[in-house]
MITI-658666 format. One record per residue (C-alpha): y, z, x. Coordinates in pm, 1 decimal, always signed. Layout:
Y Z X
...
END
This chain:
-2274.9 +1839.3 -891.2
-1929.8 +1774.2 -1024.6
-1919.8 +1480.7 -883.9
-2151.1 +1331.9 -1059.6
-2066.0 +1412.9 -1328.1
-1735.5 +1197.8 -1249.8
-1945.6 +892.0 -1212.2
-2139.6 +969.0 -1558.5
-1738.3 +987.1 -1724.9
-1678.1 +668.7 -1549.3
-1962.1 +488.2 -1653.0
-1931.5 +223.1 -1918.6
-2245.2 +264.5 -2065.8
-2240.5 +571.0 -2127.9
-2339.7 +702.5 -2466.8
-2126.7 +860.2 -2738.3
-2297.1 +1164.9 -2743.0
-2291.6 +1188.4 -2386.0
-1923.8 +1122.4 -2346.4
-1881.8 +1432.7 -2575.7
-2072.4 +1631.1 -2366.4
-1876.2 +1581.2 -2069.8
-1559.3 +1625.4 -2290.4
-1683.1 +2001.5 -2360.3
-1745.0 +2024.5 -1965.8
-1442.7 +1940.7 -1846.4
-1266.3 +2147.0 -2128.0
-1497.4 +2458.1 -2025.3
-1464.6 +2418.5 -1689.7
-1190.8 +2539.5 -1424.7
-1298.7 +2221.0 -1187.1
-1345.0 +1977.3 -1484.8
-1030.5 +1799.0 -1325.9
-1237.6 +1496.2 -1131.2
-1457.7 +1467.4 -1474.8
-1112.2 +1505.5 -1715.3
-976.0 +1176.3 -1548.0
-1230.8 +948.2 -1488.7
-1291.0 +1011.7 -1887.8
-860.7 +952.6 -1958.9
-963.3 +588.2 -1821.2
-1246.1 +544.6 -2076.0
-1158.4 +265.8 -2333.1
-1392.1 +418.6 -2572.3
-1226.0 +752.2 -2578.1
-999.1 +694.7 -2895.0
-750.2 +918.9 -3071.9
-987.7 +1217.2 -3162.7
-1212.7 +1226.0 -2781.5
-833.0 +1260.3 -2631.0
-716.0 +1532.5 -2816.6
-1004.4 +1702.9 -2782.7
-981.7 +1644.5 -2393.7
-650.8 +1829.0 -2403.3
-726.2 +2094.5 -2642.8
-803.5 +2432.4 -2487.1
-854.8 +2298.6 -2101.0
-772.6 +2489.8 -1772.3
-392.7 +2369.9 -1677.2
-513.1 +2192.9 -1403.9
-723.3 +1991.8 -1601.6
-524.0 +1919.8 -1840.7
-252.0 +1817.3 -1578.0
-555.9 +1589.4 -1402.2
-596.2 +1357.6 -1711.4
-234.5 +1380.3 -1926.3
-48.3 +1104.8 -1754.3
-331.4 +871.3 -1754.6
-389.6 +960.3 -2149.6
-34.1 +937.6 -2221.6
-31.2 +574.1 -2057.3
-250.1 +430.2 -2343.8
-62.2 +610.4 -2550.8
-304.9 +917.6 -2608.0
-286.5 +1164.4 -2767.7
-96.5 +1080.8 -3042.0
+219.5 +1290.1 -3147.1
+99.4 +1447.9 -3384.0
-205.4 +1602.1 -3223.2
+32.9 +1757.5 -2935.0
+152.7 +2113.9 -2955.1
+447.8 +2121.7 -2665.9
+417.5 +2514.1 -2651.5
+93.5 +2519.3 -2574.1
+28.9 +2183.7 -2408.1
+368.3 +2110.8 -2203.9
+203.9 +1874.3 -1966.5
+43.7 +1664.6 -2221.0
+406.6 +1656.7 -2404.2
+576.1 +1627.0 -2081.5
+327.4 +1359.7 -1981.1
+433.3 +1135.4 -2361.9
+780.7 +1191.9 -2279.3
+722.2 +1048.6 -1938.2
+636.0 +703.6 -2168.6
+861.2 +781.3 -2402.6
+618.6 +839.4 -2705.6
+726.9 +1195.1 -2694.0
+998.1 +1329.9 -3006.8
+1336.1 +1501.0 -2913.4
+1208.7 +1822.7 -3021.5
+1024.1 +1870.1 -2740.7
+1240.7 +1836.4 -2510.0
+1494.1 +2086.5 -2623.8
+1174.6 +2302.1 -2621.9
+1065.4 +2211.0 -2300.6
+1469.4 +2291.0 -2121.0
+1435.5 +2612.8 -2184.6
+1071.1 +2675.2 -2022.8
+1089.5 +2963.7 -1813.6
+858.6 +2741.9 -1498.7
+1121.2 +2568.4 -1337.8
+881.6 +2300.2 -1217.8
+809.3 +2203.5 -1575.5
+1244.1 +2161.0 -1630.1
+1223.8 +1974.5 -1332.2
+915.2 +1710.0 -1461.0
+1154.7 +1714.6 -1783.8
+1470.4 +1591.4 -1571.6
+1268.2 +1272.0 -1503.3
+1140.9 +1160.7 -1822.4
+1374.5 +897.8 -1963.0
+1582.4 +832.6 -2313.9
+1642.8 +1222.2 -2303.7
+1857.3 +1325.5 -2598.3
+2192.7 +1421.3 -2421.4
+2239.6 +1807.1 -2510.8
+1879.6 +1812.1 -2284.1
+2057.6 +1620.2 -1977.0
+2372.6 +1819.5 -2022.5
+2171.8 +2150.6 -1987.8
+1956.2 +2027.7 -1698.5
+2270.3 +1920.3 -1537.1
+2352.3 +2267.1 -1565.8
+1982.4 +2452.4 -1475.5
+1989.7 +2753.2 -1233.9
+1731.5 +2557.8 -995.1
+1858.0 +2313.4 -799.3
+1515.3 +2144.9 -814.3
+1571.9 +2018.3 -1153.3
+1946.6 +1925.2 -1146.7
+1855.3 +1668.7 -811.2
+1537.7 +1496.9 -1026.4
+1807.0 +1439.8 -1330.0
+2027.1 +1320.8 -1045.0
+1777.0 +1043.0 -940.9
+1735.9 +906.4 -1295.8
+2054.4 +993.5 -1466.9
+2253.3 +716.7 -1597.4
+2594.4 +597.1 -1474.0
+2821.2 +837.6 -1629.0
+2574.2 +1136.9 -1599.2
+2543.5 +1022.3 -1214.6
+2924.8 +1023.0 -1126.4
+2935.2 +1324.4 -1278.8
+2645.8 +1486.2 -1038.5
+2802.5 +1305.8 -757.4
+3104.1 +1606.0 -749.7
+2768.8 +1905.7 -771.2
+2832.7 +2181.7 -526.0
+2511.2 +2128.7 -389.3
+2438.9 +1897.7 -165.5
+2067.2 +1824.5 -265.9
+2243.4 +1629.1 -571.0
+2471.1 +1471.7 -446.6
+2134.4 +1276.5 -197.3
+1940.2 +1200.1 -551.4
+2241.5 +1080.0 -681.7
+2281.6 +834.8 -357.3
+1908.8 +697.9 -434.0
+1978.6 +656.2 -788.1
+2036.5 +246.7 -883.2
+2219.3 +382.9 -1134.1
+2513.1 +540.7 -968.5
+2837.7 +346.1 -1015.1
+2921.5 +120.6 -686.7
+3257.8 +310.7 -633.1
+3037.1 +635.6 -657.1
+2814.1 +530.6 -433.0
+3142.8 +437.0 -178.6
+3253.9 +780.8 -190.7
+2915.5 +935.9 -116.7
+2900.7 +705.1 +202.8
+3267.5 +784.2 +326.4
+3276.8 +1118.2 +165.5
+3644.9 +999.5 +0.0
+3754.7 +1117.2 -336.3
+3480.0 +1406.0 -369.1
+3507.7 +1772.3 -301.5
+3347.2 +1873.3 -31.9
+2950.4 +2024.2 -119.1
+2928.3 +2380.6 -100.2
+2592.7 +2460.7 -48.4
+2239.4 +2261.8 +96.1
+1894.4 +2347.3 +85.0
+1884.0 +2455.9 +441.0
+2157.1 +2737.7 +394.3
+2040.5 +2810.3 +60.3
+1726.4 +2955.2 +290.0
+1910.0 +3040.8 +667.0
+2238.9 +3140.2 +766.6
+2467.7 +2870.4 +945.7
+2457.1 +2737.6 +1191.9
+2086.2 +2657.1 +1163.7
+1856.9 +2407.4 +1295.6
+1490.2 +2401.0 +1132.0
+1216.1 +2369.1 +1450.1
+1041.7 +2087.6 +1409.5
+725.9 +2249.8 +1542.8
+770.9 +2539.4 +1289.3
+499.6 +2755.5 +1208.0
+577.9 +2925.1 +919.6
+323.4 +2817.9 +653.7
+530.0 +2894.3 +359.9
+866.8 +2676.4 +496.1
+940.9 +2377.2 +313.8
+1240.3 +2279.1 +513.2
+1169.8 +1939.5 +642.1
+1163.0 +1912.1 +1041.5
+1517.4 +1884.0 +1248.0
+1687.1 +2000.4 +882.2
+1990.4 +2135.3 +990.4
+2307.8 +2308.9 +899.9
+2638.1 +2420.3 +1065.7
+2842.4 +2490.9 +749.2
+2855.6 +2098.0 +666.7
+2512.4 +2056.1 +552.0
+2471.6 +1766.1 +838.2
+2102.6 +1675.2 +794.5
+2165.9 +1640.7 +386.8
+2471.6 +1463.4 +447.9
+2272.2 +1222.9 +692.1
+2055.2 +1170.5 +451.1
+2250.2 +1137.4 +176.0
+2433.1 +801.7 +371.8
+2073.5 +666.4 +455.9
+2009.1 +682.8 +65.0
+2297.6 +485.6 -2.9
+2248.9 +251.9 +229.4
+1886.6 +157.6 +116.2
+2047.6 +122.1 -218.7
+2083.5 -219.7 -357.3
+2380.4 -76.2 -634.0
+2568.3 +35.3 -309.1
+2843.8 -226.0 -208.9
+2783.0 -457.7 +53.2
+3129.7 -460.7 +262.6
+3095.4 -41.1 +243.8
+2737.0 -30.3 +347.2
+2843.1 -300.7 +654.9
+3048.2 -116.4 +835.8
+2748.6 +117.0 +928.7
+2608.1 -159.9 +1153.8
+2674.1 -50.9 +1477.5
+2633.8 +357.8 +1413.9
+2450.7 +571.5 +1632.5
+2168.8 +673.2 +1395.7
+1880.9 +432.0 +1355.2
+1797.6 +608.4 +1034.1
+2121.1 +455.4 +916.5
+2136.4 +98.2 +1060.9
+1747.9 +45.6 +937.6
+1819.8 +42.3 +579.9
+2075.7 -223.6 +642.1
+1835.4 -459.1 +789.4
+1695.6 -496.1 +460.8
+1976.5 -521.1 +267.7
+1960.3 -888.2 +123.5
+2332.5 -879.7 +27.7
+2495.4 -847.8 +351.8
+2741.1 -1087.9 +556.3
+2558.2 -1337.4 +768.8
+2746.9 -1175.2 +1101.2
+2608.8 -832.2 +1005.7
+2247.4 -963.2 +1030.9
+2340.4 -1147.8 +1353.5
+2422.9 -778.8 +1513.8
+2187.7 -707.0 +1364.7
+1919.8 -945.1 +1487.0
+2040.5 -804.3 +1828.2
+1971.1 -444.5 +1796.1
+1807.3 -268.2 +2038.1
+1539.6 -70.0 +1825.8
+1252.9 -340.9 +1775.7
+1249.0 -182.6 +1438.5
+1539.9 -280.9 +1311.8
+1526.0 -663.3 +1458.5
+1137.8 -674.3 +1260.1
+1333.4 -565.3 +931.1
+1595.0 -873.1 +985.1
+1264.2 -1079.3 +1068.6
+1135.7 -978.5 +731.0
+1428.9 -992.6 +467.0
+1450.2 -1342.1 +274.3
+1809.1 -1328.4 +285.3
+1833.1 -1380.3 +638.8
+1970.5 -1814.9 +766.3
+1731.2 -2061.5 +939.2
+1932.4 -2038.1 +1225.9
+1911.3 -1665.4 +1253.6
+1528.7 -1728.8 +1235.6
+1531.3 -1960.1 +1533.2
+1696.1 -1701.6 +1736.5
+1426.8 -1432.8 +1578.0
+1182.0 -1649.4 +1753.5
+1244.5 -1528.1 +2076.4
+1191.2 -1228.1 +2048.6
+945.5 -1080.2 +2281.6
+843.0 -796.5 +2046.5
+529.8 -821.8 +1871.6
+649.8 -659.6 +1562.5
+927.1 -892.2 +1535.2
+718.7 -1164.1 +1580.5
+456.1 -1091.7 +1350.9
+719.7 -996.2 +1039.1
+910.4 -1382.7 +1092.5
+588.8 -1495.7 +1069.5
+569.8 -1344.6 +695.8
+959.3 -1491.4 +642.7
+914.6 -1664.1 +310.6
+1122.4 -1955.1 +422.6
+985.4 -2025.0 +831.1
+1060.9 -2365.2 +953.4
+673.2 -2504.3 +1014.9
+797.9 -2580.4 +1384.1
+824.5 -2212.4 +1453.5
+543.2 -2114.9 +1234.9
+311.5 -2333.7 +1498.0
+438.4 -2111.8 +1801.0
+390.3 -1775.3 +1612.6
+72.0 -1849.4 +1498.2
-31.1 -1951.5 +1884.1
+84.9 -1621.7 +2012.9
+128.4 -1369.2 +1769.3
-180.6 -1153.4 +1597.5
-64.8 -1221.1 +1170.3
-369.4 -1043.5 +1060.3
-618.6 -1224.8 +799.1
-367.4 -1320.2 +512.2
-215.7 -1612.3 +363.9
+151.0 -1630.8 +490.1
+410.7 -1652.6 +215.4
+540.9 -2003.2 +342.9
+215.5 -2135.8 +402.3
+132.6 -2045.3 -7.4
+445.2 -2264.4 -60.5
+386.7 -2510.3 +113.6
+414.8 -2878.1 -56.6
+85.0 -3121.1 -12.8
+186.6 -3318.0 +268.7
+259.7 -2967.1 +452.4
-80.9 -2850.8 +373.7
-196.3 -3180.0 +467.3
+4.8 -3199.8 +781.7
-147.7 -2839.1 +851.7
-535.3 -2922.2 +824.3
-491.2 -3195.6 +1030.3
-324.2 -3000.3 +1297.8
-432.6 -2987.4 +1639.3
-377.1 -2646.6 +1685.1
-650.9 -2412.2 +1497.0
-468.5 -2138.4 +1445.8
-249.9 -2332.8 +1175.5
-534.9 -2514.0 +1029.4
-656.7 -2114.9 +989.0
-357.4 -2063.8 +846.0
-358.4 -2301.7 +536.5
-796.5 -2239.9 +567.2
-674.5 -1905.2 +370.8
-556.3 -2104.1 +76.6
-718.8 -2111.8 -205.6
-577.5 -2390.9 -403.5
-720.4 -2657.6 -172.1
-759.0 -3046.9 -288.3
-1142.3 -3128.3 -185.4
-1105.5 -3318.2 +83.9
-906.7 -3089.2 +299.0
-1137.9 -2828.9 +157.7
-1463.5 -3021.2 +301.8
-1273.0 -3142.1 +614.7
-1176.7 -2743.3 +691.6
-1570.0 -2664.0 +580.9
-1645.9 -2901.5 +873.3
-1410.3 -2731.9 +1167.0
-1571.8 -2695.9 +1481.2
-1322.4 -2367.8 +1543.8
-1515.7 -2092.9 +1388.6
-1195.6 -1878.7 +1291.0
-1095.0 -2185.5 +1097.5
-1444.2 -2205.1 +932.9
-1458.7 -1813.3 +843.5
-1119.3 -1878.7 +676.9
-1185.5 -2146.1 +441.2
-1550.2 -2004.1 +394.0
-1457.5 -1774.7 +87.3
-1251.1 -2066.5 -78.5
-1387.2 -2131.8 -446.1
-1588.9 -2490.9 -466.4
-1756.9 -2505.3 -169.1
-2134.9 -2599.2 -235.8
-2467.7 -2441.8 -70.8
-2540.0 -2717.9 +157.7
-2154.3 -2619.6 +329.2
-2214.7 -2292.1 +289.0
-2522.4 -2308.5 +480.9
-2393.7 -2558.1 +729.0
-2143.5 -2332.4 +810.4
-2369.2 -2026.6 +885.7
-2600.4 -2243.7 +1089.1
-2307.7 -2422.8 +1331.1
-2090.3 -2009.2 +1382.1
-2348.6 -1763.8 +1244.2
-2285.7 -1449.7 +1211.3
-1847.0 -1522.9 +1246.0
-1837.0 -1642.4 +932.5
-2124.8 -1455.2 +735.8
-1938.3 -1223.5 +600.7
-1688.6 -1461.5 +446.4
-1999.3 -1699.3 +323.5
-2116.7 -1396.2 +146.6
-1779.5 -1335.3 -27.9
-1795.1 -1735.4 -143.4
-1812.4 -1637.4 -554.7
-2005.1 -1965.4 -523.7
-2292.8 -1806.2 -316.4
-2599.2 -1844.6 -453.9
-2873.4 -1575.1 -488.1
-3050.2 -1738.4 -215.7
-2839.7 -1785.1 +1.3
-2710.0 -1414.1 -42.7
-3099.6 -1303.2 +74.7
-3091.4 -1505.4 +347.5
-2763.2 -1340.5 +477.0
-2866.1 -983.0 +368.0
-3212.4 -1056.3 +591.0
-3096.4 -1145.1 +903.8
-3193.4 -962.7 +1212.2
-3009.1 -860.6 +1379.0
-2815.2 -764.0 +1028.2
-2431.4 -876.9 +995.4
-2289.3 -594.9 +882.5
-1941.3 -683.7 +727.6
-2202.2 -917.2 +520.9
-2406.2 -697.0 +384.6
-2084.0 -524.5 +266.9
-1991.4 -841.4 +82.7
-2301.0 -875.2 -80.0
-2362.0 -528.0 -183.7
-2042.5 -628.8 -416.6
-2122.1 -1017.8 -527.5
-2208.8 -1042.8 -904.2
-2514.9 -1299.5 -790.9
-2667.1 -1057.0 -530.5
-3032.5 -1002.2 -602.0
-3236.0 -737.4 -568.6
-3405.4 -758.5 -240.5
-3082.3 -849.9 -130.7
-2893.2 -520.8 -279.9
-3178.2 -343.0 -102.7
-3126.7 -538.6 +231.7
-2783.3 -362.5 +187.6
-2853.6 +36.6 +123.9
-2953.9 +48.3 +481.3
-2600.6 -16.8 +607.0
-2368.8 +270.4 +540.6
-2088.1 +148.2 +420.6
-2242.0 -111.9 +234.4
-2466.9 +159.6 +18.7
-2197.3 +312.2 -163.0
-2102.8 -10.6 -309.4
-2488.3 -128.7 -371.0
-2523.1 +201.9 -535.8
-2253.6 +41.2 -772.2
-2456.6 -277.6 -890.2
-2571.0 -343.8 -1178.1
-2842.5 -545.6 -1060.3
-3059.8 -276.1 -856.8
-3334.7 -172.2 -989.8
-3295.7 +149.8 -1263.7
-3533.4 +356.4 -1092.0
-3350.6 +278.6 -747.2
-3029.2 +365.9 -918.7
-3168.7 +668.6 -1036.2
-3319.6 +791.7 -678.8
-2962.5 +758.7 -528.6
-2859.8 +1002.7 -735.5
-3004.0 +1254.0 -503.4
-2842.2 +1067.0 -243.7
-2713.4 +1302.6 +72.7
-2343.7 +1109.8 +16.0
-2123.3 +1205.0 -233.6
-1980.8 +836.3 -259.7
-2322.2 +695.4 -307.0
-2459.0 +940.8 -576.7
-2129.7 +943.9 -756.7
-2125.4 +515.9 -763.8
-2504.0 +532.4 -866.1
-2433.5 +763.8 -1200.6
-2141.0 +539.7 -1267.2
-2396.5 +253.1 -1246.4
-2411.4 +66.2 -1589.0
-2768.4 +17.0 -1530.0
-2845.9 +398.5 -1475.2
-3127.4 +457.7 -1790.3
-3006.0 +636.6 -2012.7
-3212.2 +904.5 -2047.2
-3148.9 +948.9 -1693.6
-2802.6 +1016.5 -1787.1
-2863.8 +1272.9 -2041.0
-3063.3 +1465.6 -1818.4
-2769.9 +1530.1 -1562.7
-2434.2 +1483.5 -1822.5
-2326.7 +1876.9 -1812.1
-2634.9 +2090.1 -1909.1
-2509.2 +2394.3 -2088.6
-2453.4 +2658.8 -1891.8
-2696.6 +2550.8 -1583.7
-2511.5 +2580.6 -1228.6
-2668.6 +2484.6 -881.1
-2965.6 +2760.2 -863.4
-3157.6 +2834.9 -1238.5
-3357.7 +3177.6 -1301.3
-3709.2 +3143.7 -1331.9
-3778.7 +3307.9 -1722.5
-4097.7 +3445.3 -1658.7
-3983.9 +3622.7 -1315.4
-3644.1 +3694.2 -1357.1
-3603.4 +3534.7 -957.4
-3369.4 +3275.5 -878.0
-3513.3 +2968.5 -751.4
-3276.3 +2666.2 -585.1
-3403.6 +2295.1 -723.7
-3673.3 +2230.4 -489.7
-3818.0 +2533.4 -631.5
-3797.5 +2827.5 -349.6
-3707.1 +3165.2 -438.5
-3358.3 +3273.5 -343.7
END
């Protein structure tokens, strides 16, 4: 029943006395977890319900709830013992509301895993990074290493491991000429050790089918004395890092290893020849990346456009700054998926114009997605005879019931769904949609979720599966309804119904955490256990 007891600790309208009453629950409980962070979220909770949340919880609880308290700020300082409650102090730290103190504390904790949450808090006092830089577990010195700061970064950059020495290649931190030498390997000592002959002797290469539950060693890791894989991945780190200089990352464009000429492709501070090789590269990946990065000329584009792959194809067609020209041959032949391209949400009002009057439909679907529309275009787009046109524009903000209802009665059920997500949709209209036979499912889905759906419309919509859960959700069904679905067979449903602002609330009370009740109760004048329908275990 946990679970609904989640939905109770999300719902807003849930009483004080209530919300302490889960508080104890998921305090007394070892799988108060679910419960301990839908109440974090609460913006009732205040100062005093936080603490208390904290105070005296399974770890795992506490751990469930103490970043999302420590994001509003909760609990404050002064109610946090760091010896006893490290992940609610490591979780303040993490926003920086935590004091100094604590973190000298917290370096010296015996559970390496807590050093190593420490090692990526920021605005740590600098005897804490200088003894993390130093910890036993090389765990904790790599997270430092990915948030360090410059100096504290080309310092990490010479570790003996070679774990580091990758962190310190993602960190944006890192000095450029840093960064150089972890790419070309001049200047720095070679690394001594790696994770994978920290755990095998050399030379070793990790199966990638491996069946040993316990082995963390990610697939293909592999070392013959030079800690290859790390190093491999210590170059594709600083390649995919903007800090990293462009004319050293460049002259990776034509190596063998995909992994290292993918980052490159969306680099956006490379050499216009790079992205031409680029543009040319045999692994459709890497050509869809160019497609993609905003950096990239209008001529390069041109020559983008092509390209027979469908993945290049469809990422151009996202390029913030596509010529229209092209964007009318994409749109013809390539699937872009229901959203509103980035240059067609820029687009000035002649291009919109010039759009909706096109005769191709899949542009006037295109700008149909907008919605910033002027009226007329709006109407004119209402009016399409092309149905994916109409379901485009059919969600867009203005439009009245009589086009609304035009619309369903030229394309029916195409562009239901999209009528019903109209915020404009009247109650009415909503019932109509929710009642027709046979039903249009993605509508129903729609409506179970519109803030004008009426009740025999939110019932229409419990019959469809994936519609219920949301249903269960409104505030508009019925309290007695909301109530029933509590017992519902799905979790999702049951749990959205308690979290349902219109739940009664005595209906609340009677399922917010009884005492010390589980799933069966003892009958007190047999002594028997008996489930909740009643039958004797």
């Amino acid at each position: 029943m946990t679970h609904l007891l989640s939905g109770l600790a999300a719902n807003p309208s849930l009483p004080p006395d209530l919300v302490d009453r889960l508080i104890a629950f998921a305090v007394r409980e070892p799988d108060g977890g679910d419960v301990a962070a839908e109440l974090a979220g609460r913006a009732d909770l205040g100062r005093a319900r936080a603490a208390a949340l904290v105070s005296g919880a399974e770890e795992s609880v506490v751990r469930a709830c103490a970043v999302r308290l420590a994001e509003r700020g909760w609990p404050a300082a002064a109610d946090v013992d760091p010896a006893a409650q490290p992940y609610v102090a490591l979780a303040l730290l993490g926003e920086g509301a935590g004091r100094p103190e604590w973190a000298r504390l917290l370096a010296a904790d015996p559970v390496a895993e807590r050093r190593e949450l420490l090692a990526g808090c920021p605005a740590l006092p600098s005897d804490v990074v200088a003894r993390l830089a130093a910890d036993p577990d090389v765990r904790v010195v790599a997270e430092l290493a990915l948030w360090a700061a410059p100096d504290v970064a080309a310092g990490l950059a010479r570790h003996p491991h070679a774990e580091v020495r990758r962190a310190v290649a993602a960190n944006a931190s890192t000095p450029a000429a840093v960064l150089t030498a972890l790419l070309t390997g001049e200047g720095l000592p070679p690394a001594r050790r790696c994770l994978v002959c920290d755990q095998e002797e050399a030379p070793f290469v990790h199966d990638r089918e491996c069946p040993r539950p316990d082995c963390e060693l990610p697939p293909g890791a592999a070392c013959d004395g030079s800690h290859e894989s790390t190093l491999h991945e210590t170059r594709r780190a600083a390649l995919a890092n903007p800090a990293t200089p462009a004319e050293a990352a460049a002259g990776y464009v034509d190596h063998p290893s995909l992994l290292l000429r993918r980052p490159l492709a969306t680099r956006q501070d490379l050499p216009p020849p790079v992205y031409a090789r680029l543009a040319a590269d045999e692994a459709p990946g890497v050509r869809a990346d160019v497609a993609a990065n905003p950096a990239v000329d209008v001529s390069l584009l041109r020559v983008l456009a092509g390209d027979r792959s469908p993945d290049v194809r469809r990422e151009l067609a996202h390029h913030p700054r596509l010529p229209l020209d092209l964007l009318a041959d994409l749109a013809a032949t390539t699937r872009i998926g229901a959203t509103l391209l980035p240059r067609v949400a820029a687009a000035s009002p002649a291009e919109v114009a010039e759009l909706a009057a096109s005769p191709v439909p899949a542009l006037r679907m295109l700008v149909a997605r907008r919605r910033d529309l002027p009226p007329e275009i709006r109407s004119a787009l209402a009016r399409d005879p092309d149905a994916k046109v109409a379901k485009s524009v059919a969600a867009h903000p203005g439009l009245d019931e009589g086009q609304l209802r035009a619309m369903v009665a030229r394309h029916g059920a195409q562009v239901a769904a999209s009528v019903a997500a109209n915020p404009d949709a009247t109650p009415a209209l909503l019932e109509e949609l929710a009642g027709q036979r046979p039903p249009a499912r993605r509508a129903l889905r729609e409506i179970a979720g519109h803030r004008s759906a009426t009740n025999p419309a939110l019932l229409a919509c419990l019959a469809d599966p994936r519609a219920r859960p949301v249903a269960a959700g409104h505030p508009g069904l019925p309290p007695r309804v909301i109530a029933e679905l509590l017992r519902d067979d799905d979790r999702q449903v049951s749990e959205a119904a308690a979290a349902n602002p219109s739940l009664p609330h005595a209906v609340m009370a009677e399922h917010a955490a009884p005492t010390d009740r589980t799933d069966t109760e003892t009958d007190e004048e047999t002594g028997t256990e008996t489930d909740e329908e009643g039958a004797s275990a």
